[in-house]
N, C-alpha and C positions, 0 to 999 in steps of 0.2 A: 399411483399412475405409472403406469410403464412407459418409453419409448412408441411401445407399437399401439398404445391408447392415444398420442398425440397425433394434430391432425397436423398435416406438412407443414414444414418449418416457414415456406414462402407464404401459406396462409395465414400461420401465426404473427408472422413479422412486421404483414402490409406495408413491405419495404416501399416509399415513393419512388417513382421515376425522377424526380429533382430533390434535390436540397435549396431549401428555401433562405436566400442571404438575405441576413437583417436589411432591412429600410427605414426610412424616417427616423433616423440615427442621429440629427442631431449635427449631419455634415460626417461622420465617420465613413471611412469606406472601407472595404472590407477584400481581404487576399490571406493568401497561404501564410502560416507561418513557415518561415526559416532558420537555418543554426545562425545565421547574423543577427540574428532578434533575439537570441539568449538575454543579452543584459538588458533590454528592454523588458524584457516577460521578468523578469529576476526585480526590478522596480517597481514592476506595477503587483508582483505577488508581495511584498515589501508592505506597498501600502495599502493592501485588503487586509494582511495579518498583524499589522499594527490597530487598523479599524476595526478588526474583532476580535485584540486582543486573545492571539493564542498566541501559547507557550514554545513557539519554533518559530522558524525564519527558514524558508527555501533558497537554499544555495544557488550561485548561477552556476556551479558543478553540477546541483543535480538537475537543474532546468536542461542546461547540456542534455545530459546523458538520456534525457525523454525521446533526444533525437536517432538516439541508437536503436539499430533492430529492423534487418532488411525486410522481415514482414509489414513495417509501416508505409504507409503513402500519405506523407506530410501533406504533399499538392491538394488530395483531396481529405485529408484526414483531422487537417487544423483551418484554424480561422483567428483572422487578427485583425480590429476595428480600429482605422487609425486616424488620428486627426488631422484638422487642415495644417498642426507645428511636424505633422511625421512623427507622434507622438501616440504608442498604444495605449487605448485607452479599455479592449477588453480583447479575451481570447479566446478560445475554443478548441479544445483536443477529443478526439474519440479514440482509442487503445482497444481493439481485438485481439486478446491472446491467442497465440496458433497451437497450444495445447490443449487448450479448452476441449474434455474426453464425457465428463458426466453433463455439464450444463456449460453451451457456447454463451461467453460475454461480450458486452460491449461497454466498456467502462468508458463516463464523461467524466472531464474535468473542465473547467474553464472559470473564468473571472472576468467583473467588471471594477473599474475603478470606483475607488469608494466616490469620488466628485462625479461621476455620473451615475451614481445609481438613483431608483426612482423614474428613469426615464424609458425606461419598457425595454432598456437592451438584454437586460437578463433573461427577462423573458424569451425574444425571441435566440438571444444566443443556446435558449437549450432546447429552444425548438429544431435549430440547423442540427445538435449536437443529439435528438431523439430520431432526426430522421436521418443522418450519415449512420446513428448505431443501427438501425436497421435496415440499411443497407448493407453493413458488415456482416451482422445478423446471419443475413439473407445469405449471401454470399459466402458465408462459410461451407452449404452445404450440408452442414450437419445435422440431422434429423433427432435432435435432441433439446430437452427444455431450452430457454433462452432466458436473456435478462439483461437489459438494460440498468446499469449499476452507477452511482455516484455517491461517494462518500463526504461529507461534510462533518466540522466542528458544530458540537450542540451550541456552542457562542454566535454562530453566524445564523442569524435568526431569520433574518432577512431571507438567505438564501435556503431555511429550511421552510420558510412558506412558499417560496417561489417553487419546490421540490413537491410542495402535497397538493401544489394548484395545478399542478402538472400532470396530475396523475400520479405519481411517486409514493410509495408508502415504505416505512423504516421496514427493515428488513433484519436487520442485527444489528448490536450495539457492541460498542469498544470501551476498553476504559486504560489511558493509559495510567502505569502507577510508577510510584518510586520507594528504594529503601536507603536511607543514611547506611553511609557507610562510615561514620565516625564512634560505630558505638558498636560491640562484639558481632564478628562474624559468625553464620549460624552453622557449627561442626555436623556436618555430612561427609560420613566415609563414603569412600568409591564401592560401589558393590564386588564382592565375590567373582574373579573371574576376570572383572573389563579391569581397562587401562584409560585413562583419559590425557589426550597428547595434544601439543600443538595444531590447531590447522593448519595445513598445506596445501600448495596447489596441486600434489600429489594423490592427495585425498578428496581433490575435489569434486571429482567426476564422481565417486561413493556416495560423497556426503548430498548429493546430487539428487542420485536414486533412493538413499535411504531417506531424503525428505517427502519424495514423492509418495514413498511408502505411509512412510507415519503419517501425513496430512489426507491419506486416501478417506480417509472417515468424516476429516474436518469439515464443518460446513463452508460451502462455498470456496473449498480449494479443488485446485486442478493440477493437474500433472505441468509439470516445468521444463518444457525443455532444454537443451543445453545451450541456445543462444538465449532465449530467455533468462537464465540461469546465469548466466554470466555479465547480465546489463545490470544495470543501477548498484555499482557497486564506489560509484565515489567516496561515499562515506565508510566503507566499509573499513575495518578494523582486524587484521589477520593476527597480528599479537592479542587481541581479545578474545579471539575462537576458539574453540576448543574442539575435536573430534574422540567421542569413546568409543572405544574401539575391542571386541573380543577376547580374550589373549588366546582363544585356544584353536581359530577359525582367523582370526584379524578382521573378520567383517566389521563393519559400520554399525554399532548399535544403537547411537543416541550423538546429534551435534549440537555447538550456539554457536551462532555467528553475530558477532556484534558490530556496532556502528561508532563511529567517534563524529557527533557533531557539533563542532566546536562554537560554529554560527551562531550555536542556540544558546552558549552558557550568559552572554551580557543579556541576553534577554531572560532567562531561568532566575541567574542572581547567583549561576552555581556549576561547578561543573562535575560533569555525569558522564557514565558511560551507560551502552542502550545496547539490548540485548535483541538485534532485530528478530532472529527466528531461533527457536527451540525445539526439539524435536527427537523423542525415543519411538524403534521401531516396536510393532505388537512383541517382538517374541522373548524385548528385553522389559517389559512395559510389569509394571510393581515391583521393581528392587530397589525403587527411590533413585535411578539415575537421573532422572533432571532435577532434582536439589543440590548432587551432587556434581552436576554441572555449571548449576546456579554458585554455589559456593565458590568452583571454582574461578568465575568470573568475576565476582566481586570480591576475589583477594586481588586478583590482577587487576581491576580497577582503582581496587584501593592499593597498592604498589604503587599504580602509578599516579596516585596525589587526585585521583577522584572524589567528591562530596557523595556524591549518591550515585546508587543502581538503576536504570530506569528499562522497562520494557511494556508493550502493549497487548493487553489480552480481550479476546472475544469473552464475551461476559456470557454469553449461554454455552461457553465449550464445555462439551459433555465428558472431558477426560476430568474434567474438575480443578482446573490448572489455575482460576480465579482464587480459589481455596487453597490451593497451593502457595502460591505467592502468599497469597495473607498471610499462612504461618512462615514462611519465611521475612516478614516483617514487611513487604511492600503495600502499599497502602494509596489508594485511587486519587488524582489532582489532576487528572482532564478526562473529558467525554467527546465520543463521536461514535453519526450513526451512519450506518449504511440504508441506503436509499434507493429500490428499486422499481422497477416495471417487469411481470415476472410475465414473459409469454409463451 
């Protein structure tokens, strides 16, 4: 189906005239989130991810940094149910990316406290959080598929049935994996030609556009702006990146940027470095540059007294990058799926 086979986007979306705030809450009442409510939201994700036992812990850096990004409208874009102690008890965020070029999103997030679930607020918290996204939807303008997205851990069971009673059906699936790094690194020359260098903030505006390049194929990526591009970087790790780079042009052929999150190692039992994004453009793509990017990282990891390699791959990616990892020794220890409404 083409663009010009979809019928208008304000059709598709049946964005409400209201957003409908939880009731019969239990005594909760319900307002904007704000940046003064970081360490509150940073507690209450604390004790969902302890209740479903996943393998991370969100930072109140990165809880922060949600708030960055002048295309957001926190007033009407979040929600925070708060007790008669002043004490959050669930939240709600909706996220419209402003580059969204192939299919406009509206990503939900949000959480109830494990001591009040059962009480119907999840429910209605993703009803507010289905109809503020089509609102944003709507509001983009953009005469292109759409989709309603929320990603969950396969461990949160709870909240994957509240997601298919909703309407929501998985959409694609994650898996993240890990490789020891106590035991021989796997020898990958650099290809013929490139150079693989330090990242830089020099190089970052490149490594920028040749992402948006390489991921043009990927499912369900979009093009990045550069304010986009430059948020959610607390965890990020600049001595772990790497930039490959031409030698006969200098252009960008292939980068990793990695993540240090340190939060996560008493909870793991270990500590790792994490390879957030990966990426060779088409025209460097079969000379084995992302193994040899890969290698390169987990020498730097392991230099600097890391147990293991960790990074997350879509499991239907059609570059074959699942396959990859495996023969470079990485091997699957958590799941998650993506969860949508495709309209």
């Amino acid at each position: 189906m083409t663009t010009t086979d979809l019928a208008p986007l304000a059709d598709r979306v049946a964005a409400p005239a209201d957003v409908p705030v939880p009731t019969g809450t239990d005594g909760l009442t319900w307002r904007p989130l704000t940046r003064d409510d970081v360490p509150a939201v940073t507690r209450l994700l604390t004790a969902v991810e302890e209740a479903d036992a996943t393998p991370y812990r969100t930072s109140a850096e990165e809880v922060d940094e949600e708030f960055d990004g002048d295309w957001k409208d926190h007033a009407r874009d979040t929600l925070a149910g708060v007790d008669a102690d002043g004490v959050i008890r669930a939240y709600a965020r909706v996220n419209q990316p402003p580059g969204d070029l192939r299919v406009v999103r509206a990503f939900l997030d949000g959480a109830v406290d494990p001591q009040w679930r059962g009480r119907g607020i999840g429910r209605q918290v993703l009803a507010w959080q289905q109809a503020r996204g089509r609102q944003l939807l709507a509001a983009s303008g953009k005469e292109l598929p759409a989709r309603l997205a929320v990603f969950t851990d396969d461990g949160a069971e709870a909240t994957v049935r509240l997601l298919r009673a909703s309407g929501f059906t998985p959409a694609r699936f994650y898996a993240e994996m890990r490789r020891p790094l106590d035991v021989e690194l796997p020898a990958v020359e650099v290809p013929d030609g490139l150079s693989i260098v330090p990242w830089s903030a020099e190089l970052d505006e490149q490594v920028r556009l040749a992402h948006n390049e390489a991921f043009a194929d990927h499912w369900g990526s979009e093009p990045r702006t550069a304010e986009d591009w430059s948020q959610g970087r607390s965890m990020f790790a600049p001595t772990w990146s790497f930039v490959a780079l031409d030698d006969s042009t200098g252009d960008v052929a292939g980068y990793l940027m990695s993540g240090r999150y340190e939060h996560d190692w008493p909870v793991i039992g270990y500590k790792a470095g994490y390879t957030d994004l990966l990426g060779v453009r088409r025209a460097w793509r079969g000379r084995r540059l992302a193994p040899a990017l890969l290698a390169t990282v987990m020498a730097a990891y392991q230099a600097d007294g890391m147990d293991y390699a960790e990074l997350g791959v879509d499991t239907a990616n059609q570059s074959g990058a699942h396959r990859l990892y495996e023969g470079l020794g990485y091997a699957v220890f958590h799941s998650s799926t993506l969860f949508s409404i495709e309209l």
